[in-house]
N, C-alpha and C positions, 0 to 999 in steps of 0.2 A: 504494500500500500504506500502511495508514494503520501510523500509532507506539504500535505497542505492547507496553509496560513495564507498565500493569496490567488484563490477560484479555482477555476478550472487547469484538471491538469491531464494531459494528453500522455496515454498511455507507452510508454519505449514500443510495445507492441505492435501498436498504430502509428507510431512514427516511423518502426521500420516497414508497414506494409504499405503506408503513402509511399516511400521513396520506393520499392520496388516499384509502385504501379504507375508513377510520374518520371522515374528515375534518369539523370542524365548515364550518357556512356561510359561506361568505367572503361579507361583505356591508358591509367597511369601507374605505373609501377615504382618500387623502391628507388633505383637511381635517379627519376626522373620527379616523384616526391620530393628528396632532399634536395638536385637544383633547384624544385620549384621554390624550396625554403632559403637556401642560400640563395635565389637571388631574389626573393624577397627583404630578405634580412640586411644583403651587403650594399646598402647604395646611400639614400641621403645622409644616416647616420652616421658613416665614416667620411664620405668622401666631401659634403657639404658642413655637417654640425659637430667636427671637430673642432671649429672656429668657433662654435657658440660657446660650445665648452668649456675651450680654454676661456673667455671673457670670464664665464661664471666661475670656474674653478682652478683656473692657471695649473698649472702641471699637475696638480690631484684630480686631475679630470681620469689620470688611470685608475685610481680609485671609484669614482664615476662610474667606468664602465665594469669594474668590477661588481660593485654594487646592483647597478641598471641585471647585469647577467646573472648574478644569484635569484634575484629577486623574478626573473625571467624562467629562469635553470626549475624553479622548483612549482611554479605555474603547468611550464610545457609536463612536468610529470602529471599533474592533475589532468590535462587537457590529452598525454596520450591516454591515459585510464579511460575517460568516456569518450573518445575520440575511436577504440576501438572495439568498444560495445555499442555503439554508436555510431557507424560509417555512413552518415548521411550530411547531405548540404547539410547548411546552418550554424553550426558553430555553436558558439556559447548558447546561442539563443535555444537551437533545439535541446543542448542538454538542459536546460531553466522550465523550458516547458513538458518537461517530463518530469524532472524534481519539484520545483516549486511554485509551479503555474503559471497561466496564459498571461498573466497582468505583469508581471516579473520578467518572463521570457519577452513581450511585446520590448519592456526597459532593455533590456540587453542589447534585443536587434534593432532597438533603433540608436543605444548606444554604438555598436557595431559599425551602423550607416556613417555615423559620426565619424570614426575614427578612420575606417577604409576612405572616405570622402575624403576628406582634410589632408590625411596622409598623403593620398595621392595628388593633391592640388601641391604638399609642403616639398614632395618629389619632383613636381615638375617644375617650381622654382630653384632648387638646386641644380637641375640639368642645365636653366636657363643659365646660372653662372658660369658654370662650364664653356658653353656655349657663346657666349657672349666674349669669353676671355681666350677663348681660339681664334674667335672673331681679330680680339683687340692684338693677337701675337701676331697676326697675318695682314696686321695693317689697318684694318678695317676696326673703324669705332661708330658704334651703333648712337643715336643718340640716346642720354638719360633715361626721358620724358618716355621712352620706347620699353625702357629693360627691364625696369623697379617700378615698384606700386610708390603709390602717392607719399608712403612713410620719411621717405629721404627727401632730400630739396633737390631739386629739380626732375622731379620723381614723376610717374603716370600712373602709364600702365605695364605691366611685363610683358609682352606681346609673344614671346618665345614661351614662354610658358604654357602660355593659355593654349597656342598653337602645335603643341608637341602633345599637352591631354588629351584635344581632340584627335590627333593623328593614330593615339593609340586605342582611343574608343574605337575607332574605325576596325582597329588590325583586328578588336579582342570582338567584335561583332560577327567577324569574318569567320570565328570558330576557335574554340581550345584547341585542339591537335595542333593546330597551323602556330597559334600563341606558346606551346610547349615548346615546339621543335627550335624557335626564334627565343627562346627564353633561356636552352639551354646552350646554344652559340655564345648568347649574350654572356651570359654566367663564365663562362669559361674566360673571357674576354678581361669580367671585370675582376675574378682570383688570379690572370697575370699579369696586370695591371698594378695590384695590390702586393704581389709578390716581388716585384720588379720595386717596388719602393721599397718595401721592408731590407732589401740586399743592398740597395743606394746609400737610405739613410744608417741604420742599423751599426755600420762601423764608422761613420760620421757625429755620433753622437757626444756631446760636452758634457759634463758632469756640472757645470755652473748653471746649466739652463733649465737645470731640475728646483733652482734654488732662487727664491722660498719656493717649495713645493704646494702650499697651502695657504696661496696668499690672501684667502677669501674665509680661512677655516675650512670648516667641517659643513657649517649651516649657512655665514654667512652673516649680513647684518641686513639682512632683510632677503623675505621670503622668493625663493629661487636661486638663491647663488648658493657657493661653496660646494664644497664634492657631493654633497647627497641631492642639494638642489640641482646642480649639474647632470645628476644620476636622474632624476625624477624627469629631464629634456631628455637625456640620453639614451634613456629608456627607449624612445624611437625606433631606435638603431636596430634593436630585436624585436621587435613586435612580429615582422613580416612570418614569423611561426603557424601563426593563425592562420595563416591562409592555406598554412597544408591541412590541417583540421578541416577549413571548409569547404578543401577539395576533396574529402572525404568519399563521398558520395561517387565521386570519377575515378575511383581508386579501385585497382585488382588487391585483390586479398589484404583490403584495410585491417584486417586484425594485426596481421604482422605487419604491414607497408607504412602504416599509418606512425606506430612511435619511431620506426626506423625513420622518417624524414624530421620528423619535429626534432628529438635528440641530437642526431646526425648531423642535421643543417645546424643548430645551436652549436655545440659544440666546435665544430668547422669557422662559424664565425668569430667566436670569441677570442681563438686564439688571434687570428687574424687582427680583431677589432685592438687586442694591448699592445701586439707590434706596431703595430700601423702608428698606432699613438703615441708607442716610447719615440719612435724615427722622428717621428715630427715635431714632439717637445724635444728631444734630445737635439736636432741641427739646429735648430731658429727661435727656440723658444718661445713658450706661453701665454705669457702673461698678461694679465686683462691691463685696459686702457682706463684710466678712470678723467674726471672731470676737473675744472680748477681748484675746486676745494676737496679732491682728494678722492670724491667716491667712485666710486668703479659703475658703470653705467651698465644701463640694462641692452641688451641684442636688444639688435630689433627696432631699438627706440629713435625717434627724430635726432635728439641729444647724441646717441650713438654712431650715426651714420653723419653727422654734421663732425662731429670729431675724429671719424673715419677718414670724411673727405679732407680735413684740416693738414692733418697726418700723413696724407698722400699728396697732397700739393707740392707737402716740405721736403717730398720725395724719401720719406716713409713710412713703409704699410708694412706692420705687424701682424702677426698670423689672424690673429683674432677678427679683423675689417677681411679678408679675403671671404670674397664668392665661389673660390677654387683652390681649397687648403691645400688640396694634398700636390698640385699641381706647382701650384704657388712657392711650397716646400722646396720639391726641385729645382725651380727654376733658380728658386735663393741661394741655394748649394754647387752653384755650379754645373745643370745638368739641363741646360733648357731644352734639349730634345726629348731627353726623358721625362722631364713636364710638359710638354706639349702632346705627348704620347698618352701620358696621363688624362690630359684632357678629353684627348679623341677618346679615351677607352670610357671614361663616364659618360660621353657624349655620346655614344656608343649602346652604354650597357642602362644607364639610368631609366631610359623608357621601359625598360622589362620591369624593375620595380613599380613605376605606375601600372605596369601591368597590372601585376599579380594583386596588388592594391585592388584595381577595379573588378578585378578578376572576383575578388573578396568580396566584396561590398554587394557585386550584381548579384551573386549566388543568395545571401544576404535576405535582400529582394527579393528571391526567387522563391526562396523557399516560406519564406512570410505571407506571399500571396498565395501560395500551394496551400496556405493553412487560410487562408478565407480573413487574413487579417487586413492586408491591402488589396486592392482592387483586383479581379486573375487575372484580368488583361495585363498585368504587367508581368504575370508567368508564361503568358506566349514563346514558345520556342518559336523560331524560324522556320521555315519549308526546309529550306536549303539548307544555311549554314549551322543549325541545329543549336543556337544559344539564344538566351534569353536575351535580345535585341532591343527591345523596349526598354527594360529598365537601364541595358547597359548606355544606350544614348542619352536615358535623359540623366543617368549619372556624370558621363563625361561632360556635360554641358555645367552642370553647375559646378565639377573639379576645376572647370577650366576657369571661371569667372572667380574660383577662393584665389588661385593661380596668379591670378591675372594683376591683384590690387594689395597682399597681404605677405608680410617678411615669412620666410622660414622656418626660425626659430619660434614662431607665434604661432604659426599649422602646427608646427609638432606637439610644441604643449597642448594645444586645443586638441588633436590627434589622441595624444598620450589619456586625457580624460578620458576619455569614452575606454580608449583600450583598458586602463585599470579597473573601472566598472566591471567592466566582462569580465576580467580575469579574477577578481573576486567572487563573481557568482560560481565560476567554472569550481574554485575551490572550493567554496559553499556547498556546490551541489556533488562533490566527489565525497564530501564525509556524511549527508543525507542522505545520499544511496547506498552507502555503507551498512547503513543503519535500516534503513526502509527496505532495502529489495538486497540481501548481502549472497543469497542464494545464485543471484544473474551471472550468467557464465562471463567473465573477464581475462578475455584475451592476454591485456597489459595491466598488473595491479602496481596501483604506487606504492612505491617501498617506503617503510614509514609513515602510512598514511597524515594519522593523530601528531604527527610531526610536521611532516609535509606542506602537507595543506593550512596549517595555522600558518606557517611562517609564510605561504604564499599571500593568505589574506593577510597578515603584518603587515609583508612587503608592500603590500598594494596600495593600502591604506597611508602606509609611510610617505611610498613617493607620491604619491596625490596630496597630500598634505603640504609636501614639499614644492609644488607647481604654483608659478605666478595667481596669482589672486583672479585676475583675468581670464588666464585658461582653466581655473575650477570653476569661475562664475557660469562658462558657457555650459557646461553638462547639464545643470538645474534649470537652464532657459531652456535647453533642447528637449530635457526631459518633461517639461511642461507643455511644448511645444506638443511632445509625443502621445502622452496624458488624452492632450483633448481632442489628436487623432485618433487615440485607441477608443475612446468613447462615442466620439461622431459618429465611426466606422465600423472599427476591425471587432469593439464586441460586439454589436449587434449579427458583423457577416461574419462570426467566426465558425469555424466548422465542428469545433468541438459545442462552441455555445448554443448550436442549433441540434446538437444531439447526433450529427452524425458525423463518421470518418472513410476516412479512404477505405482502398483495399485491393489485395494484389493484381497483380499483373491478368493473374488468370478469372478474374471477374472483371473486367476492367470496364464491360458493358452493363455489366447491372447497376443498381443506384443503387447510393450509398448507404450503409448497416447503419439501422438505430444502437445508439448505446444506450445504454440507465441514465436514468434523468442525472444531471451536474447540479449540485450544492453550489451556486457563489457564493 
């Protein structure tokens, strides 16, 4: 009997015979899972928001990502445990409405929306650095008023940004397999990319550029800076997990496929993510920029990129102002082809994390409306290219326009919100079903549970705490926002709330089986 405190709650058994009877094509295996997770995982966070980082936490940003990865490390065990009694779209959201009901689960996926959303608009401003700084190696300077949102002076729009999300809404319409095949080239691209800096910088490194290591502390002197605040942004950087979870559903033999990519691809990155970041504070050092009277200023902010551009006038630019860190790195050291090379490889390989991002978020969608919560018209598969089309367009459409007007470092916090939520419930709902249904065959059990899982919801709770004021304010708007769609809407059309559910493949013509009346 499942736990429930808020309504209706949709049976695991009904959730797995929906996706039999709606089910996308399982056509992804083990190797092709953990690229999908690596190249989820490896792109804005390293190659864009080591710059934020260091502002916030100057060289204890490797503590940062230490942090960001435990707190991540002990999540993805939660998430392979019902990831693989559970192999279907949806993500957090479908484990929530199986544990703790439809009002709960609705929070989640649309938390979800949030995060996959935002993300992939905070990815496509990172390419645009890139992109723009290949531009400016090759001669070519774009104007201002064209590259950055309004925040900086002489600022607009980002026009490469907005134009690079649509380009990839296009490719990921066109079909998964065709987005796989293109994702794992990419991948490849952007671990020798990554690989090629760690060997440049790595024996280049100074022992002074380490010092102070902590020049913000621990917390900081206001909320978001210092290591754990830096860790609570940087957190970013591993999110892209999730989305092997919600590729669940397109997966051969998810029981085992499914923790092999989440663990695999984690692991894979992190090591990656602490070289990459000793190389870079070790050549050129860290250290945040602060204001006249001494304060270290916030990314992101007007104040910040006004002192950005001061600093670069005077003909220097500290790590921390670059749109193109790790690029930026080499070129400082001596290695302008190998930064330039750098460049093209983000330039390259970053639209595959928007990818996999929208890839997240439409599934999302998909499966929300499979459940009678948004409208089905936006569960339409295609004739042809066989993917949810609809929602994927009108997601790309408004990735492009967050893209288009809004710094970086400010998507990924607003990003980071929503993703903590989820990953709280995911851990919430791994010690519930412990408890409630401990008999259900489990593939993958977390080791440690009673252990586990608390420190996951610690973690969670910590870095959310730790997040600008600003980016926890939007979760509560968003989720009120979600509130008064789930009551306009998705209870009234829900499929559980009207008494009835799906059912397999091999009734697919008859209507749908009454259940027992639902208690809200």
């Amino acid at each position: 009997m499942a736990f429930n405190f808020f309504g209706r709650i949709k049976p695991l058994d009904a959730i797995l015979a929906t996706a039999e009877k709606k089910a996308l094509t399982r056509s992804l295996g083990p190797i092709q899972l953990t690229l999908l997770g690596v190249g989820a995982i490896i792109g804005t966070g390293i190659f864009v928001l080591t710059s934020e980082a260091a502002q916030k936490a100057g060289p204890g940003m490797m503590w940062s990502f230490v942090i960001a990865g435990l707190v991540c490390a002990v999540a993805a065990l939660c998430y392979s445990e019902l990831a693989s009694m559970v192999p279907v779209s949806g993500s957090a959201y479908t484990y929530t409405y199986a544990v703790m009901g439809e009002l709960l689960a609705w929070m989640v996926g649309w938390a979800l929306i949030l995060e996959y959303a935002v993300a992939a608009s905070a990815v496509s401003v990172g390419w645009s650095g890139y992109f723009v700084g290949l531009l400016a190696n090759a001669g070519i300077t774009l104007p201002t008023a064209l590259t950055i949102g309004g925040y900086a002076p002489g600022g607009f729009i980002n026009l490469p940004a907005l134009l690079i999300a649509l380009l990839v809404t296009m490719l990921l319409m066109i079909g998964t397999s065709e987005s796989a095949k293109v994702n794992a080239v990419l991948v490849a691209i952007k671990v020798t990319a990554l690989t090629i800096f760690i060997i440049l910088t790595i024996p280049m490194m100074q022992g002074q550029n380490f010092d102070p290591f902590l020049p913000n502390g621990w917390f900081g002197e206001s909320r978001g800076f210092g290591a754990v605040g830096a860790a609570a942004s940087i957190f970013f950087a591993y999110v892209g997990f999730d989305a092997v979870s919600t590729a669940a559903e397109e997966t051969k033999n998810p029981q085992r496929n499914v923790p092999i990519g989440l663990i695999g691809s984690l692991a894979i990155c992190t090591v990656f993510y602490l070289l990459v970041a000793a190389g870079a504070i070790g050549t050129v050092g860290a250290q945040p920029i602060v204001d006249a009277a001494g304060n270290v200023l916030a990314p992101g902010s007007t104040e910040f990129a006004t002192q950005c551009q001061a600093l670069l006038s005077a003909g220097h630019e500290p790590l921390v102002c670059s749109h193109e860190a790790l690029a930026f790195v080499l070129r400082t050291i001596g290695y302008p082809a190998f930064g330039n090379a750098i460049g093209i490889a983000a330039f390259l390989a970053l639209p595959s994390v928007i990818l996999i991002m929208l890839f997240g978020q439409t599934r999302i969608f998909f499966v929300m409306a499979r459940d009678g919560l948004l409208p089905e018209k936006l569960a339409t598969i295609h004739p042809k290219w066989k993917t949810p089309h609809i929602v994927t367009a009108i997601t790309g459409v408004a990735v492009s326009v967050f893209a288009a007007f809004l710094p970086v470092g400010k998507l990924a916090d607003i990003s980071n919100s929503g993703t903590l939520f989820a990953f709280l419930m995911v851990a919430l709902a791994v010690l519930i079903l412990r408890k409630t249904d401990p008999g259900r065959h489990r593939p993958f059990r977390t080791p440690l549970v009673w252990i586990v899982a608390p420190l996951a919801i610690i973690g969670c709770l910590g870095l959310f705490y730790n997040l600008p004021f600003e980016a926890k304010m939007v979760l509560p708007i968003w989720g009120g926002i979600g509130l008064f769609l789930y009551y306009a809407y998705g209870y009234r059309k829900s499929h559980v709330g009207r008494g009835s559910i799906e059912v397999h493949e091999v009734d697919a013509d008859a209507p749908p089986q009454p259940v027992p009346p639902i208690k809200d």
